[in-house]
PyMOL Python script that loads the backbone (N, CA, C, O; Angstrom):
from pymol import cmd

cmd.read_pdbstr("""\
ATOM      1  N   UNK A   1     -13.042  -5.064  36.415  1.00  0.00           N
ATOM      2  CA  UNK A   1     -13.741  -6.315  36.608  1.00  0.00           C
ATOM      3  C   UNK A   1     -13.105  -7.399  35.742  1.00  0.00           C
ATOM      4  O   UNK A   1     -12.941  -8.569  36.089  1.00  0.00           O
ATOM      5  N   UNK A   2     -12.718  -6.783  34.401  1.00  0.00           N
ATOM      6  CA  UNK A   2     -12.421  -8.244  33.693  1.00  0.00           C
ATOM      7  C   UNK A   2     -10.942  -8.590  34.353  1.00  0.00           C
ATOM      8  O   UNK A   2     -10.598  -9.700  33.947  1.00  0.00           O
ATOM      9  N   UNK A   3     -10.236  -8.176  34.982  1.00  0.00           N
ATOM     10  CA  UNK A   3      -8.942  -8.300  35.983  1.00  0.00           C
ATOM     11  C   UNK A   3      -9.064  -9.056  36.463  1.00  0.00           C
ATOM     12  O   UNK A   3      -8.303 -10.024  36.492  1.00  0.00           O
ATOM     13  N   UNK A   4     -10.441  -8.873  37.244  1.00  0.00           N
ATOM     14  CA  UNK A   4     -11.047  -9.755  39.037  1.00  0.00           C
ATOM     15  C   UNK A   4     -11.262 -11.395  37.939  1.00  0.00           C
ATOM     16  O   UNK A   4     -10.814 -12.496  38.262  1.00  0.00           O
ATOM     17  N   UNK A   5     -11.989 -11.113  36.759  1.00  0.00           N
ATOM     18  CA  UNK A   5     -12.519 -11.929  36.147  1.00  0.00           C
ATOM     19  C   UNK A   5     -11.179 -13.659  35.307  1.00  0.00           C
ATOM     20  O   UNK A   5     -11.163 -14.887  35.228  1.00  0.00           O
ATOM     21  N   UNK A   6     -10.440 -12.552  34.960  1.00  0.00           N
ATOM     22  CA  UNK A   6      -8.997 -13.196  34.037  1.00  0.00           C
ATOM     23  C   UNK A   6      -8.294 -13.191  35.285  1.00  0.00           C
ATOM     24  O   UNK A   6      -7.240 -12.758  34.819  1.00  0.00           O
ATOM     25  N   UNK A   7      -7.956 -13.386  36.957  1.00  0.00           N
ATOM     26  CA  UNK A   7      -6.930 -13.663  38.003  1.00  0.00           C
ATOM     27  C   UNK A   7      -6.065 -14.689  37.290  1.00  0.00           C
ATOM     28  O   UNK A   7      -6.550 -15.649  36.691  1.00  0.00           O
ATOM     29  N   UNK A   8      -5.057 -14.499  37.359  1.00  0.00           N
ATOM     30  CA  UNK A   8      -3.810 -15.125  36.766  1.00  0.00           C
ATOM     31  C   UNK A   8      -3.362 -15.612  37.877  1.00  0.00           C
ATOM     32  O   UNK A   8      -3.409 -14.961  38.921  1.00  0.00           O
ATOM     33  N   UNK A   9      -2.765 -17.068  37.791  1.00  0.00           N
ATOM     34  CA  UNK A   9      -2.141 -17.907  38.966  1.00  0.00           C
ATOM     35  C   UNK A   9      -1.122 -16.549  39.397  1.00  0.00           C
ATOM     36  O   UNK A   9      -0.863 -15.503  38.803  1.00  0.00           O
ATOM     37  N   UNK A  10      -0.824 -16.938  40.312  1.00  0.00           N
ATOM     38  CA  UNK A  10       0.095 -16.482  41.265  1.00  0.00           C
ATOM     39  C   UNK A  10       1.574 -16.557  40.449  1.00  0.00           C
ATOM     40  O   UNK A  10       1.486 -16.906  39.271  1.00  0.00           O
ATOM     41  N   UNK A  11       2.608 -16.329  40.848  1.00  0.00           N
ATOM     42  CA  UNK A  11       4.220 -16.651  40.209  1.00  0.00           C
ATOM     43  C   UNK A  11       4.726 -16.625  41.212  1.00  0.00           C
ATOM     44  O   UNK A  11       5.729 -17.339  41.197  1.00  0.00           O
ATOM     45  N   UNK A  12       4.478 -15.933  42.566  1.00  0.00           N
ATOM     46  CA  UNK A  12       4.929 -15.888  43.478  1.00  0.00           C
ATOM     47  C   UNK A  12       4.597 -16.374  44.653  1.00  0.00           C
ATOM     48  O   UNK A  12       3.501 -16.934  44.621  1.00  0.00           O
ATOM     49  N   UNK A  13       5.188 -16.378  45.820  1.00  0.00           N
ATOM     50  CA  UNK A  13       4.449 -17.059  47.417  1.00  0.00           C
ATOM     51  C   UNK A  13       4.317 -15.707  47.956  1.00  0.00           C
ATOM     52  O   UNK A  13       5.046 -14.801  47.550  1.00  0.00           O
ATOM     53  N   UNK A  14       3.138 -15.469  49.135  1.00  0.00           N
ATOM     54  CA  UNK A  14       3.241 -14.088  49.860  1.00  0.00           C
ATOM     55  C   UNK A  14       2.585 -15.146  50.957  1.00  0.00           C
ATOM     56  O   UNK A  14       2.124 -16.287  50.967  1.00  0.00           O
ATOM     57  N   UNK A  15       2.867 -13.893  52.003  1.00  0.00           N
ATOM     58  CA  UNK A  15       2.552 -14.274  53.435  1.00  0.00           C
ATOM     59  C   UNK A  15       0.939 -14.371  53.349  1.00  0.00           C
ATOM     60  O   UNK A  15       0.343 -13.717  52.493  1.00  0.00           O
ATOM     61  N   UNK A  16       0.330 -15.106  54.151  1.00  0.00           N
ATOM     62  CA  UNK A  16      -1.148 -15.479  54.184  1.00  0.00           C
ATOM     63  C   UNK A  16      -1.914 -14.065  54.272  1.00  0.00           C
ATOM     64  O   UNK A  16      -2.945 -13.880  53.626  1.00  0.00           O
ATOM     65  N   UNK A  17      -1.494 -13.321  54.898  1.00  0.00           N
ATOM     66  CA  UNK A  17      -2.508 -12.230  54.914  1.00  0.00           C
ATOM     67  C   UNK A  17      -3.444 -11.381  54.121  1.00  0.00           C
ATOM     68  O   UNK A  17      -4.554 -10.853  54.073  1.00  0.00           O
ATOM     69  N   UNK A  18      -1.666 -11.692  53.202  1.00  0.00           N
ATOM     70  CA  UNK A  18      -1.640 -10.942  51.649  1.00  0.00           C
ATOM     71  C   UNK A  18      -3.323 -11.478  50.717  1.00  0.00           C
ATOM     72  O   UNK A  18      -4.110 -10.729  50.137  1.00  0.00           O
ATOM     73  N   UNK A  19      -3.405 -12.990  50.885  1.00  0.00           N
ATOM     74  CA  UNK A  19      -4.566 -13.399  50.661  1.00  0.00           C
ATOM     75  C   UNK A  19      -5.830 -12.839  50.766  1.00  0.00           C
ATOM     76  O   UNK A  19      -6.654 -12.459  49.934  1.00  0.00           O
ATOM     77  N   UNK A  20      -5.795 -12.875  52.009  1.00  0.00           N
ATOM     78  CA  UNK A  20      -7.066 -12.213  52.427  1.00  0.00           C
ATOM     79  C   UNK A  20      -7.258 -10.408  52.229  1.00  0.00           C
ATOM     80  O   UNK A  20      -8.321  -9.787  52.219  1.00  0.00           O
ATOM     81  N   UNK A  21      -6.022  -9.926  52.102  1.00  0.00           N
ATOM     82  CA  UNK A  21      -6.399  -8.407  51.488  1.00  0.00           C
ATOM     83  C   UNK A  21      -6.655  -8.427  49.952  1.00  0.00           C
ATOM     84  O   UNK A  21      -7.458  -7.629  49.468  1.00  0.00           O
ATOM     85  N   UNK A  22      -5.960  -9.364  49.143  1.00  0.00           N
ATOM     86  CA  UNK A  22      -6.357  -9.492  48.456  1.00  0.00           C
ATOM     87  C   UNK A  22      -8.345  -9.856  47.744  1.00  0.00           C
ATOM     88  O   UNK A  22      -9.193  -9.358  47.002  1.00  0.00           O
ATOM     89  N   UNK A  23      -8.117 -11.036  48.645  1.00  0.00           N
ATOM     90  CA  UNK A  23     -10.078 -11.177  48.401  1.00  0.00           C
ATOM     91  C   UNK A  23     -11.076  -9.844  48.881  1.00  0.00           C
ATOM     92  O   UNK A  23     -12.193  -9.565  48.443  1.00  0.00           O
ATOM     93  N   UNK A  24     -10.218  -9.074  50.008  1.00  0.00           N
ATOM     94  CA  UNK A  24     -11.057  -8.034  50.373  1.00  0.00           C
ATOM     95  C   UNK A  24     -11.237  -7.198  48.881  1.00  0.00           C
ATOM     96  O   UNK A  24     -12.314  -6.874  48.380  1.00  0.00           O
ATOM     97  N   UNK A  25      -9.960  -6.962  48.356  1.00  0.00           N
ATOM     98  CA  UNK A  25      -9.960  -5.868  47.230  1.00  0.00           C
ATOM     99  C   UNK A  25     -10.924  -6.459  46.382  1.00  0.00           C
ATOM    100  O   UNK A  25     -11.700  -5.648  45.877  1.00  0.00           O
ATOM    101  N   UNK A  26     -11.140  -7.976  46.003  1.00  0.00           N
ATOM    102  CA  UNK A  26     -11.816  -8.514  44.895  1.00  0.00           C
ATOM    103  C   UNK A  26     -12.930  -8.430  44.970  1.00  0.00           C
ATOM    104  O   UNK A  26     -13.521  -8.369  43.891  1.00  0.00           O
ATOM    105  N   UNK A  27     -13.862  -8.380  46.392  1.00  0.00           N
ATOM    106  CA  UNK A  27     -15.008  -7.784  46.943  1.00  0.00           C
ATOM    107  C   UNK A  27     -15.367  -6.257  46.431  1.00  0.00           C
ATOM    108  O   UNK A  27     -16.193  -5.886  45.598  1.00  0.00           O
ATOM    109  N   UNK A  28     -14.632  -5.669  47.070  1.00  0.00           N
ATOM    110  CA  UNK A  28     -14.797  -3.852  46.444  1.00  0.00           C
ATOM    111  C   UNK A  28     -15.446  -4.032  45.132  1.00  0.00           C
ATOM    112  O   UNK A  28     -16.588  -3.849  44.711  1.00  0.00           O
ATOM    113  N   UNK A  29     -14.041  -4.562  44.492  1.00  0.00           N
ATOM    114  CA  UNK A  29     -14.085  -4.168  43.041  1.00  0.00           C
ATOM    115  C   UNK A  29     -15.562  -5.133  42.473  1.00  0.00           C
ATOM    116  O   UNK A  29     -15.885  -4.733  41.355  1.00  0.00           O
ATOM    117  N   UNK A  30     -16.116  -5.817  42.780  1.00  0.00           N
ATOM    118  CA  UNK A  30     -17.486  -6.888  42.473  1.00  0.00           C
ATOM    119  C   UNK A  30     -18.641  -5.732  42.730  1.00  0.00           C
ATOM    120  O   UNK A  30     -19.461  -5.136  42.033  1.00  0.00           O
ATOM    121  N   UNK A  31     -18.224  -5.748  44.206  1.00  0.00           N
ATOM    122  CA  UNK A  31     -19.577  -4.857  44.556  1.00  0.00           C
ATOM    123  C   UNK A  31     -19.729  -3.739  44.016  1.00  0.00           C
ATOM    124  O   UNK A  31     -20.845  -3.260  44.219  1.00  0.00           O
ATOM    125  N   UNK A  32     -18.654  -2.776  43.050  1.00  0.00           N
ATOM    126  CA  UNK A  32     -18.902  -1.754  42.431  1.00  0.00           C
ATOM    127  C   UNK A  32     -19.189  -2.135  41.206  1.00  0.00           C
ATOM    128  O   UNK A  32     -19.345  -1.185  40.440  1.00  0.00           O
ATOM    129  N   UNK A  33     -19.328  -3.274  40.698  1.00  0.00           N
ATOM    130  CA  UNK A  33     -19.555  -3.857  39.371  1.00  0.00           C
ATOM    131  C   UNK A  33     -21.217  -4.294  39.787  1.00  0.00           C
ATOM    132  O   UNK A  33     -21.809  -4.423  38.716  1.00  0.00           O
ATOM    133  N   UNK A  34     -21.811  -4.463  40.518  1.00  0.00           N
ATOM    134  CA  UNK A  34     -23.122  -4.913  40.984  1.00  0.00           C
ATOM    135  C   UNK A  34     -23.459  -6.350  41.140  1.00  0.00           C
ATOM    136  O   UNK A  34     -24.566  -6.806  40.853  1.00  0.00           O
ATOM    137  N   UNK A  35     -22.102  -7.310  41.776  1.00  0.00           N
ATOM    138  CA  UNK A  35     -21.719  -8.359  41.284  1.00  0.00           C
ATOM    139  C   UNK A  35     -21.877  -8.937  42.673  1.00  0.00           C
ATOM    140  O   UNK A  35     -20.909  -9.632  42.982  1.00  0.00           O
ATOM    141  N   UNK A  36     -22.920  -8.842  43.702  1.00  0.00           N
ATOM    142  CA  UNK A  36     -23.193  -8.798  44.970  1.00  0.00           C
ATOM    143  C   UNK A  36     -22.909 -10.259  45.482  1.00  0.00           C
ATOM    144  O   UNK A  36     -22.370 -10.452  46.571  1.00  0.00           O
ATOM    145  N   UNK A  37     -23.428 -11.620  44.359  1.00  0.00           N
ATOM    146  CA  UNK A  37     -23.135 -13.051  44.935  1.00  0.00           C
ATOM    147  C   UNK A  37     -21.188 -13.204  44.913  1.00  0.00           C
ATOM    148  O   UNK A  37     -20.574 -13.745  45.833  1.00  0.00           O
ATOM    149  N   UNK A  38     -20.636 -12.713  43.901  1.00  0.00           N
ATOM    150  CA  UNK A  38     -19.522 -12.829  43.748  1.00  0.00           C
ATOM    151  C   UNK A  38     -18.553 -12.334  44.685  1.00  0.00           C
ATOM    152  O   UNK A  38     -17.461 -12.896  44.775  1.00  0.00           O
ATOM    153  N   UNK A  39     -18.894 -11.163  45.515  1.00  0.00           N
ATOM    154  CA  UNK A  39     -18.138 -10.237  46.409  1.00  0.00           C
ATOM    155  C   UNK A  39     -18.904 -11.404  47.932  1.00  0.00           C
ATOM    156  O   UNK A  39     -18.239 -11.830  48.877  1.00  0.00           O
ATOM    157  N   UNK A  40     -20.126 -11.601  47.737  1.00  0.00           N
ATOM    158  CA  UNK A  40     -20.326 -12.323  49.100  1.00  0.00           C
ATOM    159  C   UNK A  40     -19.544 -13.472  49.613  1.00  0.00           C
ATOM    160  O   UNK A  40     -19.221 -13.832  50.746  1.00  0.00           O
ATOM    161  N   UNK A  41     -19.289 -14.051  48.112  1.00  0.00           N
ATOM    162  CA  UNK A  41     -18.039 -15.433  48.270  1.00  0.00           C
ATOM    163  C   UNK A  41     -16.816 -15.248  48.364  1.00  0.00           C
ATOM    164  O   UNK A  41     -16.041 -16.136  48.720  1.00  0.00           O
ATOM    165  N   UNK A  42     -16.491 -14.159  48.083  1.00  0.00           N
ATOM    166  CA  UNK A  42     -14.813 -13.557  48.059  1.00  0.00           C
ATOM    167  C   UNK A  42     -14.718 -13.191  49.945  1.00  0.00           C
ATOM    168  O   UNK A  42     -13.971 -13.668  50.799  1.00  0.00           O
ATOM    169  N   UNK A  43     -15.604 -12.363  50.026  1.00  0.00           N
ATOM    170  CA  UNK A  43     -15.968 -12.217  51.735  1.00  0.00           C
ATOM    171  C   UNK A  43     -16.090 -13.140  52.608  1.00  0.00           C
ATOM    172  O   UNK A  43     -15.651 -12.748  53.688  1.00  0.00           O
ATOM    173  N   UNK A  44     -16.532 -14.315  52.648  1.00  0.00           N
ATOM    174  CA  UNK A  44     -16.544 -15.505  52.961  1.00  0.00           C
ATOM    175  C   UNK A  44     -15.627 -16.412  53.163  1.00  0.00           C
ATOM    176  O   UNK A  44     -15.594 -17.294  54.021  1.00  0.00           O
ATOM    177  N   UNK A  45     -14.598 -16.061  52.017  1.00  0.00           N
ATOM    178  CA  UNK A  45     -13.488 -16.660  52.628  1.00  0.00           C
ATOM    179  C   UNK A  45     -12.348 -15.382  53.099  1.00  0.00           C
ATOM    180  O   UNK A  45     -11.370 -15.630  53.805  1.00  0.00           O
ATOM    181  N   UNK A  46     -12.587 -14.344  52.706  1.00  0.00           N
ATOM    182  CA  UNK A  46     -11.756 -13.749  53.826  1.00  0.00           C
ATOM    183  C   UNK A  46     -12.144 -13.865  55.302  1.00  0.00           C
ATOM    184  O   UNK A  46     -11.212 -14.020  56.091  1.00  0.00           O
ATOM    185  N   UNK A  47     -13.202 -13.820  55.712  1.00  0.00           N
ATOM    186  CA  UNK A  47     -13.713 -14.035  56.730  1.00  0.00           C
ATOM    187  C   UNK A  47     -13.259 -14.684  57.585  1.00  0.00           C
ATOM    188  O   UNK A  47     -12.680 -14.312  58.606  1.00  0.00           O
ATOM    189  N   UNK A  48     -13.748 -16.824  56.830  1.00  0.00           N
ATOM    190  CA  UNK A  48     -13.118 -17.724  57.329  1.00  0.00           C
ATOM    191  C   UNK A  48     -11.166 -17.378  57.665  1.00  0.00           C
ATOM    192  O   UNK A  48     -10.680 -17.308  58.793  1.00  0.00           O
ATOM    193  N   UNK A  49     -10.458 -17.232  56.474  1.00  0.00           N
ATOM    194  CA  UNK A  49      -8.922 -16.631  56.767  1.00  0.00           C
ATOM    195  C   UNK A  49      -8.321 -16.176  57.899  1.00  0.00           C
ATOM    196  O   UNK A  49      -7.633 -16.744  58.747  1.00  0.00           O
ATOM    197  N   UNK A  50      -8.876 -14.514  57.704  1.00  0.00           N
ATOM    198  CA  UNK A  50      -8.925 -13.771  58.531  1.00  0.00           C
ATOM    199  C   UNK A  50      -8.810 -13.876  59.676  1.00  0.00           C
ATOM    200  O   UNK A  50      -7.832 -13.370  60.226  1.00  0.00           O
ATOM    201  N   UNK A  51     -10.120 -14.817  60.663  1.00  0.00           N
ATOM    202  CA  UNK A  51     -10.509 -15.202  61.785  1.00  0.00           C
ATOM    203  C   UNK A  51      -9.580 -16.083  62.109  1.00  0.00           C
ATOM    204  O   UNK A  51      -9.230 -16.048  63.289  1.00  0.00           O
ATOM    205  N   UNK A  52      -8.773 -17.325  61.022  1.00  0.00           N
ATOM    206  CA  UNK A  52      -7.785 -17.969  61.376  1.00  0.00           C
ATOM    207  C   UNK A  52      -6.482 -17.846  61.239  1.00  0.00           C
ATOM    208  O   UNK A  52      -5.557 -18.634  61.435  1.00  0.00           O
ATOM    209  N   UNK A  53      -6.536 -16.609  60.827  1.00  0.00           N
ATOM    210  CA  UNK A  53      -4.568 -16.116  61.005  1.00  0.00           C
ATOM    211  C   UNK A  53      -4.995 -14.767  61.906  1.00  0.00           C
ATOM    212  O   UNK A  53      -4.158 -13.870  62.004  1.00  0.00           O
ATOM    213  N   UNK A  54      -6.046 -14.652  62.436  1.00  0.00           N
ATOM    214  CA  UNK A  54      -6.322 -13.523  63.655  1.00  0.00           C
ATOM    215  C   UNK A  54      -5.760 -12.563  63.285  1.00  0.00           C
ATOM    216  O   UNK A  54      -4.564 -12.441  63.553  1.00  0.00           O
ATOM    217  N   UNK A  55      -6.600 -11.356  62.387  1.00  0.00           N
ATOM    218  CA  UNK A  55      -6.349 -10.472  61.305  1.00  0.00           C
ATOM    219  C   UNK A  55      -7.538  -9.614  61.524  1.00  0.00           C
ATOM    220  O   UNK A  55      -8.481  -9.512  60.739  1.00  0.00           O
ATOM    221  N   UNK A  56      -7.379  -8.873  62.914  1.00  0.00           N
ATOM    222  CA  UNK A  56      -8.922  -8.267  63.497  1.00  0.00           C
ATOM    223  C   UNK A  56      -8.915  -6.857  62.061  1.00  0.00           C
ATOM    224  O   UNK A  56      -9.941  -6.407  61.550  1.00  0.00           O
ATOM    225  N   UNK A  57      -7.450  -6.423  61.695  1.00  0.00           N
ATOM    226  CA  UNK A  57      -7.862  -5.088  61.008  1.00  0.00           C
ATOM    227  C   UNK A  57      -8.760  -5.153  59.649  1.00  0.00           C
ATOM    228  O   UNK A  57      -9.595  -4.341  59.252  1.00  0.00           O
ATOM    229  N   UNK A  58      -8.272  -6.529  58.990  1.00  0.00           N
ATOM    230  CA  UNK A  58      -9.000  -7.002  58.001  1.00  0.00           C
ATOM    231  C   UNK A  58     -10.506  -7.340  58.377  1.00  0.00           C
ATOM    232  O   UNK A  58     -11.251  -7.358  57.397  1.00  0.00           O
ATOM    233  N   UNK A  59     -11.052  -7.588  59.495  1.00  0.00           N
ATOM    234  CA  UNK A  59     -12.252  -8.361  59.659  1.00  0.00           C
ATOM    235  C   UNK A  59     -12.540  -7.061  59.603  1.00  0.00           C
ATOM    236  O   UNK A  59     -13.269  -6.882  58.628  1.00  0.00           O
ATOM    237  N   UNK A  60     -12.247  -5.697  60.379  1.00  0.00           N
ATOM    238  CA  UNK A  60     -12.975  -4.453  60.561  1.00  0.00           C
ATOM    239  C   UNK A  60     -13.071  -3.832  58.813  1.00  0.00           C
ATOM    240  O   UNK A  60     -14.105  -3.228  58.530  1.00  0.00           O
ATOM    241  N   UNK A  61     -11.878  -4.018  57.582  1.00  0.00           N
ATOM    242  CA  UNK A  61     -12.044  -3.789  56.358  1.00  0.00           C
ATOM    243  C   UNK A  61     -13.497  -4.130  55.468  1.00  0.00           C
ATOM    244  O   UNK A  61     -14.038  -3.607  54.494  1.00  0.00           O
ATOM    245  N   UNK A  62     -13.864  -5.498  56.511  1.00  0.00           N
ATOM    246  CA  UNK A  62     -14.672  -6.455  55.432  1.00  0.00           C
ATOM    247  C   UNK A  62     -16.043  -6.223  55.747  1.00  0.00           C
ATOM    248  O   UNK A  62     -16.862  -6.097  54.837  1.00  0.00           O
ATOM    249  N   UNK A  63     -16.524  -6.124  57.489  1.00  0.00           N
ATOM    250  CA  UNK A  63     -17.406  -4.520  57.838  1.00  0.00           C
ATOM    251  C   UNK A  63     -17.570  -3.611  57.293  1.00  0.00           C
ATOM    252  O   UNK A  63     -18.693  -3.419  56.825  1.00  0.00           O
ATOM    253  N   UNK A  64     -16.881  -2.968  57.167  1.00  0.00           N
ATOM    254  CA  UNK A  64     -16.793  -1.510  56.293  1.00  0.00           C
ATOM    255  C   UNK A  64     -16.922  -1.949  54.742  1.00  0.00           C
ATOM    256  O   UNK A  64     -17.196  -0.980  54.035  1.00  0.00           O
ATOM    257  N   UNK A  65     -16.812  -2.994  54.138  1.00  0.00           N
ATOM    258  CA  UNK A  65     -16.875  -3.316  52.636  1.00  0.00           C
ATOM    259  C   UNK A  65     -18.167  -3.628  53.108  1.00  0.00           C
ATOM    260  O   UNK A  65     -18.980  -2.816  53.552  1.00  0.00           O
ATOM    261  N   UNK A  66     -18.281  -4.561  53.017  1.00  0.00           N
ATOM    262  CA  UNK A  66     -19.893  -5.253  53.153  1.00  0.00           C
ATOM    263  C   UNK A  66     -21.243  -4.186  53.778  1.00  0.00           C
ATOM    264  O   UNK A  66     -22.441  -4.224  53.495  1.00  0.00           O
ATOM    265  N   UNK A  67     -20.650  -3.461  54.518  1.00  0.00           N
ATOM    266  CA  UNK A  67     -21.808  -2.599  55.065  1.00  0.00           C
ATOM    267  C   UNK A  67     -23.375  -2.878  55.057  1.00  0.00           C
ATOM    268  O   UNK A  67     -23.691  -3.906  55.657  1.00  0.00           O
ATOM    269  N   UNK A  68     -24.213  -2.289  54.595  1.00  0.00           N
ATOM    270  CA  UNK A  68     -25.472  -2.904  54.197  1.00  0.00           C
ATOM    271  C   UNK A  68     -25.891  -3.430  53.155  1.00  0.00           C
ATOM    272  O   UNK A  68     -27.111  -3.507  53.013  1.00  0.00           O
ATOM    273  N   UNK A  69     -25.259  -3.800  52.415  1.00  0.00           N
ATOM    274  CA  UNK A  69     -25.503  -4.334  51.113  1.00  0.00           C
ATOM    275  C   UNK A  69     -25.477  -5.991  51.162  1.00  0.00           C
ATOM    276  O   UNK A  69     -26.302  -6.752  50.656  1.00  0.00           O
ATOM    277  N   UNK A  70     -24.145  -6.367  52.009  1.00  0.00           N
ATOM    278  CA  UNK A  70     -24.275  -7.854  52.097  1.00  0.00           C
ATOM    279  C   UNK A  70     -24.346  -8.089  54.222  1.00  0.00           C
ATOM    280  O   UNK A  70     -23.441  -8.052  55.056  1.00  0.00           O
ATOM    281  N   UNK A  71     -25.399  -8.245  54.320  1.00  0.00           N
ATOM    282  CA  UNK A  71     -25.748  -7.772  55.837  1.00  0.00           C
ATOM    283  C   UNK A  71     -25.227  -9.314  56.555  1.00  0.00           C
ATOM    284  O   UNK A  71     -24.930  -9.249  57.747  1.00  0.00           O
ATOM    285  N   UNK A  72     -25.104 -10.741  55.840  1.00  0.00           N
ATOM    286  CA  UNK A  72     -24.501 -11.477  56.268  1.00  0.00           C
ATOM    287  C   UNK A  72     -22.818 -11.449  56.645  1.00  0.00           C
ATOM    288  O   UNK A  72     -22.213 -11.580  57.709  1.00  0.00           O
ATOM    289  N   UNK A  73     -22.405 -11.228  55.314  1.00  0.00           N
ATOM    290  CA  UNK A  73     -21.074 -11.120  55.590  1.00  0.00           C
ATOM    291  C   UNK A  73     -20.938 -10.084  56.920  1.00  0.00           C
ATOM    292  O   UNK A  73     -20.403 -10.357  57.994  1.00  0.00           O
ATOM    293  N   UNK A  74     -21.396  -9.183  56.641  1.00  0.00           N
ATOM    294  CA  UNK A  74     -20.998  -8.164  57.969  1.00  0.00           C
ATOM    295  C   UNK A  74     -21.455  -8.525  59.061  1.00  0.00           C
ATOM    296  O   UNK A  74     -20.648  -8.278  59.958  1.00  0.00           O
ATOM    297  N   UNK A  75     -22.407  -9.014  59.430  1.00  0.00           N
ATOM    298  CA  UNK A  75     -22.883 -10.071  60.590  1.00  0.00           C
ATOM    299  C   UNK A  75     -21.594 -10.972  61.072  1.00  0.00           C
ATOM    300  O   UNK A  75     -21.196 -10.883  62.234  1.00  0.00           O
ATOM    301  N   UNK A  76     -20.941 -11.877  60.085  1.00  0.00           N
ATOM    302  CA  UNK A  76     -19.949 -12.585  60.316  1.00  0.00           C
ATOM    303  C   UNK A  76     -18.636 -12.316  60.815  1.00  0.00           C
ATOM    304  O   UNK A  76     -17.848 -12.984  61.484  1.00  0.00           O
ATOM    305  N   UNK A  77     -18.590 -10.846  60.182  1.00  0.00           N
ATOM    306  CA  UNK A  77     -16.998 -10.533  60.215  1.00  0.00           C
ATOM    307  C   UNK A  77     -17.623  -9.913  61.541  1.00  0.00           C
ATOM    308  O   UNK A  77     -17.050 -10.469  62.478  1.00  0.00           O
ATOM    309  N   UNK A  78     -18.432  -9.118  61.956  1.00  0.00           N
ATOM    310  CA  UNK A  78     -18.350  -8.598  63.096  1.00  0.00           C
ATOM    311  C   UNK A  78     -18.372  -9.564  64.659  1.00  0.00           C
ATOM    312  O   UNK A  78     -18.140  -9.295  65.838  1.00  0.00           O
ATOM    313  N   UNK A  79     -18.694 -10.523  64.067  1.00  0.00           N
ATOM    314  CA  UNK A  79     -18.907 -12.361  65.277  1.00  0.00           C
ATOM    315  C   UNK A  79     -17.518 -12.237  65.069  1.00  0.00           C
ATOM    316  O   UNK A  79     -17.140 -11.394  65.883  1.00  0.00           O
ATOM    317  N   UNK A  80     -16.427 -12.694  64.310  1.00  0.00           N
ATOM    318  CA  UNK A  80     -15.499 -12.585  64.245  1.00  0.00           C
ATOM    319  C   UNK A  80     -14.458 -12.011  64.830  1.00  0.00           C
ATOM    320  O   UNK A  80     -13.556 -12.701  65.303  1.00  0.00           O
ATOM    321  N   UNK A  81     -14.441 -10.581  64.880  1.00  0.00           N
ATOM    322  CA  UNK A  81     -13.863 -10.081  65.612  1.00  0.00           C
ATOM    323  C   UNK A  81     -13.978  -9.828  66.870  1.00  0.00           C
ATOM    324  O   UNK A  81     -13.037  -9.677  67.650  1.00  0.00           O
ATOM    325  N   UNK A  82     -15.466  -9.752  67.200  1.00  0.00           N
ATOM    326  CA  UNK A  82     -16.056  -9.384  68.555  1.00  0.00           C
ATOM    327  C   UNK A  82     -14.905 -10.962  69.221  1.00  0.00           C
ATOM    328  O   UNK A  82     -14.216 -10.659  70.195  1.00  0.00           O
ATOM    329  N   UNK A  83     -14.821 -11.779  68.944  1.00  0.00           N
ATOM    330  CA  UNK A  83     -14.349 -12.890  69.397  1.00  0.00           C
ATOM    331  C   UNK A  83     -13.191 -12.854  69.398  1.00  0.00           C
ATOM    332  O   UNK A  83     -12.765 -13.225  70.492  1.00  0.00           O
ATOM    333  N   UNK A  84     -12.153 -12.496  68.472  1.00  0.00           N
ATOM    334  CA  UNK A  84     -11.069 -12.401  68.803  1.00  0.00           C
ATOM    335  C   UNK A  84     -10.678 -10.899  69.496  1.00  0.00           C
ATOM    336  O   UNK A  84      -9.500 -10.611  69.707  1.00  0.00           O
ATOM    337  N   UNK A  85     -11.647 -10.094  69.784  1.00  0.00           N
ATOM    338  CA  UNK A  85     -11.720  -9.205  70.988  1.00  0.00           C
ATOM    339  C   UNK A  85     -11.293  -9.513  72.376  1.00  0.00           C
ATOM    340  O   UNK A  85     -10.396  -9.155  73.140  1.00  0.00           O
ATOM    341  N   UNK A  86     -12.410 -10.407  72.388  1.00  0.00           N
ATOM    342  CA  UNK A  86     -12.339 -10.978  74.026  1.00  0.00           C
ATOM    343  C   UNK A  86     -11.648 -12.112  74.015  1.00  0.00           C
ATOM    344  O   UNK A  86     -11.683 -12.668  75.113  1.00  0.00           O
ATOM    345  N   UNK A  87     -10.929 -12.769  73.067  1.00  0.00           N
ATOM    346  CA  UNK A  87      -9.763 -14.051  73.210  1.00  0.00           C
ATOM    347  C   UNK A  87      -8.260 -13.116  74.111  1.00  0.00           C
ATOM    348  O   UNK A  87      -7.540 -13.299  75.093  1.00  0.00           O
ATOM    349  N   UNK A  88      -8.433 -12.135  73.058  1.00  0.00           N
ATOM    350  CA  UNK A  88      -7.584 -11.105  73.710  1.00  0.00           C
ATOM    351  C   UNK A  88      -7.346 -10.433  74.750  1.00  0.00           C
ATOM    352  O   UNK A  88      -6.227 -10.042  75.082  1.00  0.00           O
ATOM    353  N   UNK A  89      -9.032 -10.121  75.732  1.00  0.00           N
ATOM    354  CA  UNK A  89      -8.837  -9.469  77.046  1.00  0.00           C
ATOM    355  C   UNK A  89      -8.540 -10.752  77.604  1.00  0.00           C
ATOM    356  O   UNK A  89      -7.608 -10.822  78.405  1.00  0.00           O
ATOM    357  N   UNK A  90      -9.030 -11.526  77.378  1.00  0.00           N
ATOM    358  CA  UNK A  90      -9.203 -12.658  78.726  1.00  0.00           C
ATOM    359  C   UNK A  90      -7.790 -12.645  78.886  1.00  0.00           C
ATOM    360  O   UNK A  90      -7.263 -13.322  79.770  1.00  0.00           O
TER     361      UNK A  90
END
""", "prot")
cmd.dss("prot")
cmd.show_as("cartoon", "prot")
cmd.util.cbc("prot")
cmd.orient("prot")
């Protein structure tokens, strides 16, 4: 936690995705700390991300993180993907 807590700027550039796996991990590691508002905001913007660099495996990660504990986020990520589901059949 004090890791998640002390995040040190970046030194480097990574591809956008990298972002959002990143906030997923920062979630985990909150919600095993009992840090439930902090992981909901880290989720939140993976979410938003996610949905806009169309990153269905991550939205299904952030489901499976969030599970019942943060029942919004998982509400969201699952709108999320369900949508870029069917962007896809059509």
């Amino acid at each position: 936690m004090r890791l998640v807590e002390d995040n040190p700027l970046p030194t480097t550039v990574v591809a956008p995705q990298w972002r959002v796996i990143e906030l997923i991990t920062v979630a985990q590691v909150q919600l095993l700390a009992d840090d439930r508002s902090g992981a909901a905001q880290s989720l939140d913007t993976a979410i938003q991300e996610a949905a806009v660099q169309r990153l269905p495996h991550q939205l299904r990660r952030i489901v499976r993180t969030s599970g019942t504990r943060l029942p919004a986020q998982h509400a969201a990520a699952s709108q999320s993907l369900d949508q870029i589901r069917s962007e896809m059949a059509a």
